[in-house]
N, C-alpha and C positions, 0 to 999 in steps of 0.2 A: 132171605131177610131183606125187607126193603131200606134202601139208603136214604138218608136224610139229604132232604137237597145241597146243601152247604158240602157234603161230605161226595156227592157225584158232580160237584163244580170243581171242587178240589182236584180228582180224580182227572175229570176232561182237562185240564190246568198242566199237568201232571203227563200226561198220554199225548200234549202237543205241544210241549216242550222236548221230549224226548224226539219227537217226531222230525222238528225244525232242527235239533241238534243232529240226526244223521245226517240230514241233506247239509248243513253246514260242513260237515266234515273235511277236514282238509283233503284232497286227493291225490297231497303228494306225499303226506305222510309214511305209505310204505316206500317210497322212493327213499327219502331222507335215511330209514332206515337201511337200506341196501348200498347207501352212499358210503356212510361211515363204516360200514362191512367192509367195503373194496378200497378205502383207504388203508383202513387197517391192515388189511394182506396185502396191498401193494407197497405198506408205507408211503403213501402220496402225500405231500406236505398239504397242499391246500386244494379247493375248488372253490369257486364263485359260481354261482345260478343265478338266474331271471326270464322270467315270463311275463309275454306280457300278451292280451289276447282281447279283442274289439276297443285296443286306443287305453287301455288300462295294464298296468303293472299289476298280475296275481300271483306270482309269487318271485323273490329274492332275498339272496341271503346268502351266507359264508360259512364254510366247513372247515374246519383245520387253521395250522398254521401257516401266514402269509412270510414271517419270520421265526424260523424255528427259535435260533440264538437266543433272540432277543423277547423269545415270548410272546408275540405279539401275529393276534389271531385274525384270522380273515373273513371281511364280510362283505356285503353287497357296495362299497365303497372301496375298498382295496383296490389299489391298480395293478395289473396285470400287464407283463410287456406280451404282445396280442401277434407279434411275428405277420404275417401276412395276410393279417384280415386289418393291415394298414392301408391296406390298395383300397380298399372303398372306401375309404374313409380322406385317404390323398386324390382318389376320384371325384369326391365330392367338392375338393377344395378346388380343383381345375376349374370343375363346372360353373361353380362361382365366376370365374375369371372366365369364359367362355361367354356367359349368360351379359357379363359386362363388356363382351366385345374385345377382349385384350387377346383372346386366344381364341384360333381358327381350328378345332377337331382334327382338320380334312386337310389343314396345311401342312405345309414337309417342318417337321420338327427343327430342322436345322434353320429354319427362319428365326427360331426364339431360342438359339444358342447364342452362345459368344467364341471366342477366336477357337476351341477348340470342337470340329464339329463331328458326327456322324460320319463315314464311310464305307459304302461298298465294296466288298469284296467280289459280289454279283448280285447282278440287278442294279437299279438305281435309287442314290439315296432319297432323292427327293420322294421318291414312292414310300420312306419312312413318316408316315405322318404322327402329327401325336394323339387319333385313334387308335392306328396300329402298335404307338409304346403301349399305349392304355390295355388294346386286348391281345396283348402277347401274339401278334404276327409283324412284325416290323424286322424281323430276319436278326437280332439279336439273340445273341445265343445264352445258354444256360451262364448262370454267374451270382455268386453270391461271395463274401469276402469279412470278415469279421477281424473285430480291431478290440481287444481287452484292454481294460485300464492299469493292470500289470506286466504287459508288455510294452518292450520300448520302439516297436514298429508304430507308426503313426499312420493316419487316413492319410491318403493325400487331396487336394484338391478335387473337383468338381473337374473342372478343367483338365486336369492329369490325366483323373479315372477315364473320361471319355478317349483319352488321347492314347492312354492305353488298351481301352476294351470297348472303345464305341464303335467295333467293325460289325459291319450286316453279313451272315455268312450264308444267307439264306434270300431271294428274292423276298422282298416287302411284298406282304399280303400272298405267299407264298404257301404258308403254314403254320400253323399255332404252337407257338414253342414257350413254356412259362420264362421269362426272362425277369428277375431280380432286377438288374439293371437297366430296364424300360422303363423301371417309375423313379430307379435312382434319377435319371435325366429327367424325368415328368415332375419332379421335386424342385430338379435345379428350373425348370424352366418357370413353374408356380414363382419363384423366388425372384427371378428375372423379370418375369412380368408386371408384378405387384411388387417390385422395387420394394421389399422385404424380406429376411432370412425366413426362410419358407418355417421355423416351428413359430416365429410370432405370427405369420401371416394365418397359418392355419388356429393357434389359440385366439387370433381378433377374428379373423372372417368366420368359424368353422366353430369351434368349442363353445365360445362362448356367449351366441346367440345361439346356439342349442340348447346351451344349459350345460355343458358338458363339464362340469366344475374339477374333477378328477381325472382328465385326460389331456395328453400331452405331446408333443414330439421329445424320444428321450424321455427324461425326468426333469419336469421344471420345475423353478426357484417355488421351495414351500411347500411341494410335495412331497418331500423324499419318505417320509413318515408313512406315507401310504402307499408305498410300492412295495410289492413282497418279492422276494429276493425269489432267484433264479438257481434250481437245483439238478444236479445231475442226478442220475437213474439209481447210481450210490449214495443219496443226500448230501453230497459234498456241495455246498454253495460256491456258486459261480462266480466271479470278478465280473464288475457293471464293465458289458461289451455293447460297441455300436455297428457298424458297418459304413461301405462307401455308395449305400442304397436308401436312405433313408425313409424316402417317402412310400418301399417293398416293405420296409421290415421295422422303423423303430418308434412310432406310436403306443405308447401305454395308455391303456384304460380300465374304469369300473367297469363291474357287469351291469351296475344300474344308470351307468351314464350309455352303455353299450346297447340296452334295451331300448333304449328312447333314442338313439342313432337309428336305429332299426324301426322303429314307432314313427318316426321321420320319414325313412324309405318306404314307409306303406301307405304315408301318407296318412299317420292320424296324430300329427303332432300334436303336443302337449301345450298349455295355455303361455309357458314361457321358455316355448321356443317359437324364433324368428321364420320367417320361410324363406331362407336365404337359395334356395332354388324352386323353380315353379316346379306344378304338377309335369310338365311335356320332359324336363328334362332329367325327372326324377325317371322318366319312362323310356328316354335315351339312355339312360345308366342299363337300367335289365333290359335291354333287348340285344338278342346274341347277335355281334358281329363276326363270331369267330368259333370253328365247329373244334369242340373237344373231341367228342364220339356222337353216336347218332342219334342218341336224346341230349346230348351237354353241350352248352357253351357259352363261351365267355361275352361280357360287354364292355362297360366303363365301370372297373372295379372288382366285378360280382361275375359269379357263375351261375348261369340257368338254368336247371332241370329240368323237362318235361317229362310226364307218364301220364299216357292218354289223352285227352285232352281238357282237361280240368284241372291237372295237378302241375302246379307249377313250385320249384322249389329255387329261391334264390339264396346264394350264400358264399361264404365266405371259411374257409380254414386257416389257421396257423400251424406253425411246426417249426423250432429249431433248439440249440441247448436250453432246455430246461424251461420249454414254453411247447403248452399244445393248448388249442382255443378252435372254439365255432362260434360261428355267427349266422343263425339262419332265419329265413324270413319265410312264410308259404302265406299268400295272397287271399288264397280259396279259405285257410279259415282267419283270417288275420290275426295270424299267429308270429311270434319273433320269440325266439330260444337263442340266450347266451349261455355257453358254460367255458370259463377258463380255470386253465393248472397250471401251476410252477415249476411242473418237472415233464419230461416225456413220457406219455399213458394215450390211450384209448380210450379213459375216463370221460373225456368232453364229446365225445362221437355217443358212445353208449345211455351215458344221461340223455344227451339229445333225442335217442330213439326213444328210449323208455316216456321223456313228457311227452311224445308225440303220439305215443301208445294210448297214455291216459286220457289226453284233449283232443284228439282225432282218430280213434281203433279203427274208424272206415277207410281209411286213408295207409294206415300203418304199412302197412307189406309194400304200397307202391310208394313211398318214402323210403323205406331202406331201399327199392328198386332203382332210386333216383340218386344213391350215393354207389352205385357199384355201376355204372355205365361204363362200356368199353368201346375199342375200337372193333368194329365187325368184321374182320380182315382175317384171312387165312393165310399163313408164312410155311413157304419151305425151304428153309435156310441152306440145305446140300444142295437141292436142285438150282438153285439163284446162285449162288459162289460160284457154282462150278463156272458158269458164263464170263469170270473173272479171271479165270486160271491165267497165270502169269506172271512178268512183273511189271511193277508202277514203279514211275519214279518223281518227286514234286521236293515241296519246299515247305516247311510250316512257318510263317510271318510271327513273332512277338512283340513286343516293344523294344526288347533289349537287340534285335536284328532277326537274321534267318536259320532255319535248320535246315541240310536236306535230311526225306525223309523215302526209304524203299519198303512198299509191299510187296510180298510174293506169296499166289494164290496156288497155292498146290494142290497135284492131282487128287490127295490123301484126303483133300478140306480144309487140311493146315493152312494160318496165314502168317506168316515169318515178317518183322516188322525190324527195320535200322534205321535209329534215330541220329542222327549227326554221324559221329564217328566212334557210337557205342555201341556196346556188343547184339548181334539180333536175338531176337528174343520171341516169341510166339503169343501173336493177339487170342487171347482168351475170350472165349464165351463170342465168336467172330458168328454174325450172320447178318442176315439182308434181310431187314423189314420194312416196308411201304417202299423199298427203293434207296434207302439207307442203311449203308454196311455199319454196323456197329458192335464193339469188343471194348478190351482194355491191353492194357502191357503196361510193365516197368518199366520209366526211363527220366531222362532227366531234361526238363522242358528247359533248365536254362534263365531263370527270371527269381528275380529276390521273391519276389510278390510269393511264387509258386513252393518256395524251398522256403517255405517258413515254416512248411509243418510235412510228413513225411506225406506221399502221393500215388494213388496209381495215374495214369494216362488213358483217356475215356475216350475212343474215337465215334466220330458221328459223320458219314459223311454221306452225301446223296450223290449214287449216279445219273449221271449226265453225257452216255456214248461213253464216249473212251477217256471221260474224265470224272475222277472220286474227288469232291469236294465237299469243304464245311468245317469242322470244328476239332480241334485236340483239344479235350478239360482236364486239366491237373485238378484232382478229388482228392482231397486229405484222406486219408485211413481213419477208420473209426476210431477215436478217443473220449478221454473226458473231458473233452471239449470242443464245439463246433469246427469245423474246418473251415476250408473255402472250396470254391469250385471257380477256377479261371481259367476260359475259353481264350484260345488262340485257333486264327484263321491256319485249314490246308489245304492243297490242292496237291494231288497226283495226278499223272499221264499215263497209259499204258506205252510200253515202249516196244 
């Protein structure tokens, strides 16, 4: 039967709208479905997402709730405490001050300190520069320290903390060791130089010629509405805690302010944002000064991946009570992936692959190959000890004064450990990697700081002939709620 023209115009009408509406289709649509699945079996209170891909925001938006209590649901504006994807973002605010000539990268950090400065244990400090706070080799050790608003332990000064924990136990530029406390100091020194408390400095120089309208050092005055509360792995909401590291760990932001951070770093800033760093020095942030493993490493902020030679992935993590967050950037397709949670999950690594699945499938497999890099090093922990067998005898340095402390390397492989004048006790899990004996033991370091929550003793020490040097960390024991981890210098002798 022939069709009336009116009636085969309709038809073609009809056959290219259906056409236009597939290729519109959202492409993250099964995602969003798979999202709310894995909340729901994990109970995860909230996620935040954003994409954003050739200098455009395509997709963002919030899942769940930011406040269970109070009912109040989470979206692409909600702020998220971001844990240690504050470092590129306290990177950037240096650069500022760098690019204005107030701070020297390559000079020794202790130039832009005040009466309390840095100290070698070995090596020298002046080799501390504050690139090397920047990409964790400045011989600073592990350390991270948290301060609840219901407890009656208080931060101490700036000044203190250094005077306490600003020891190098490691030669500067020595080896890459993630230290908390390299950007605590890179905070206070931002602060020092720009004769500012480093969270206005960073919301005048840094937030708010970005655009960054929902992000903060902390929680500042008139946000509080929009921060989603912090939950343990059982939903128990957490007490607002800070640290004596700030500029490491205490930054909140949106995902949609978080995207266009990132949209910045790629260089496709948006019409109201400032270019408060040039192209050159955007490109001094991602370029690795500092080998993680043998595709990874670190620069001003950001970690670098390579795989092959095309694919480059930069980024950022978080991680501590009731906070895990990424922040990645890949160049090749000018792509930036936010996803933050309010509780501890795997949820913001897995989304992140899954969009990378969707807007780059050629790419996928060496993008996950770009977050499992290692060290390529082969360890035989019986054969290396035995070279030990004996006893040491040294000292471990606190703030509060000294301990001695005795190893002894037995024939067996055992390592038997006496702290001061407590009973010995046997280092666990003891072997020698890269040249670094490392175990734990029970005991008692001796420092308010340390005995505030219960601890093993984490030894780290590199040989050096006939001497074991480097770090004792007092580790809180797992709880429902973060610990700390505080490094004190040691040295032993063989006798």
């Amino acid at each position: 039967m022939r069709l009336f023209p009116c009636t085969t115009t309709i038809l073609l009408i009809f056959y290219s709208f259906l056409i236009s509406a597939d290729v519109r289709a959202d492409p993250f649509d099964g995602l969003r479905v798979g999202i709310r699945r894995r909340m729901a079996e994990d109970q995860i209170p909230s996620l935040a997402v954003a994409v954003a891909r050739d200098g455009e925001i395509i997709w963002e938006e919030g899942f769940g709730w930011a406040d269970r209590e109070n009912r109040v649901r989470a979206d692409e504006h909600t702020m998220y405490s971001l844990a240690s994807i504050s470092k590129p973002i306290t990177a950037t605010g240096l650069m500022v001050l760098v690019e204005r000539g107030l701070i020297d990268l390559d000079a020794p950090a202790n130039r832009h300190l005040g009466p309390a400065k840095l100290k070698a244990c070995v090596g020298n400090a002046r080799e501390a520069t504050i690139r090397r706070l920047a990409n964790h080799t400045s011989g600073l050790p592990l350390h991270y320290q948290f301060f609840y608003e219901d407890e009656t332990y208080q931060r101490p000064t700036m000044d203190e903390t250094i005077r306490r924990y600003g020891r190098l136990i490691s030669r500067p530029g020595e080896t890459y060791r993630y230290a908390n406390m390299g950007y605590g100091i890179l905070d206070h020194i931002i602060a020092r130089a720009s004769e500012m408390d480093f969270a206005q400095f960073m919301r005048r120089e840094v937030f708010l010629p970005l655009d960054m309208t929902h992000t903060s050092v902390d929680i500042g005055p008139r946000l509080e509405k929009y921060a989603a509360v912090r939950y343990t792995s059982d939903q128990t909401p957490l007490p607002f805690y800070t640290f004596d590291h700030p500029g490491a760990s205490a930054v909140f932001s949106s995902a949609h302010d978080l995207v266009r951070f990132g949209m910045f770093h790629l260089k496709q800033r948006t019409d109201d944002q400032k270019a408060i760093l040039s192209e050159a020095s955007i490109d001094e942030m991602q370029r690795p000064t500092a080998e993680i493993s043998a595709h990874s490493g670190y620069g001003l902020g950001w970690q670098i991946a390579t795989v092959g030679e095309d694919l480059r992935v930069v980024s950022h993590s978080g991680g501590m009570g009731g906070v895990n967050t990424l922040l990645t950037l890949v160049p090749k397709h000018k792509l930036v992936i936010v996803a933050l949670v309010n509780t501890n999950t795997s949820l913001p690594r897995d989304v992140t692959r899954d969009i990378f699945e969707i807007l780059a499938p050629e790419d996928a497999g060496r993008w996950q190959e770009s977050q499992n890099g290692t060290h390529d090093n082969d360890h035989d922990a019986e054969t290396t000890l035995s070279d030990l067998r004996g006893d040491w005898s040294g000292h471990v340095e606190t703030y509060a004064g000294e301990l001695p402390i005795e190893l002894s390397f037995k024939d067996s492989g055992d390592v038997h450990v006496r702290l001061g004048e407590q009973l010995k006790t046997l280092l666990d899990e003891a072997r020698l990697e890269d040249g670094y004996l490392r175990g734990r033991f029970s005991g008692d370091i001796q420092t308010d700081d340390a005995n505030r929550r219960p601890y093993h003793l984490h030894v780290h020490l590199k040989r050096r002939d006939d001497v074991l040097n480097g770090s004792i960390t007092a580790i809180s024991l797992p709880g429902s709620r973060a610990g700390n981890a505080l490094s004190y210098w040691v040295e032993v002798r063989r006798r």
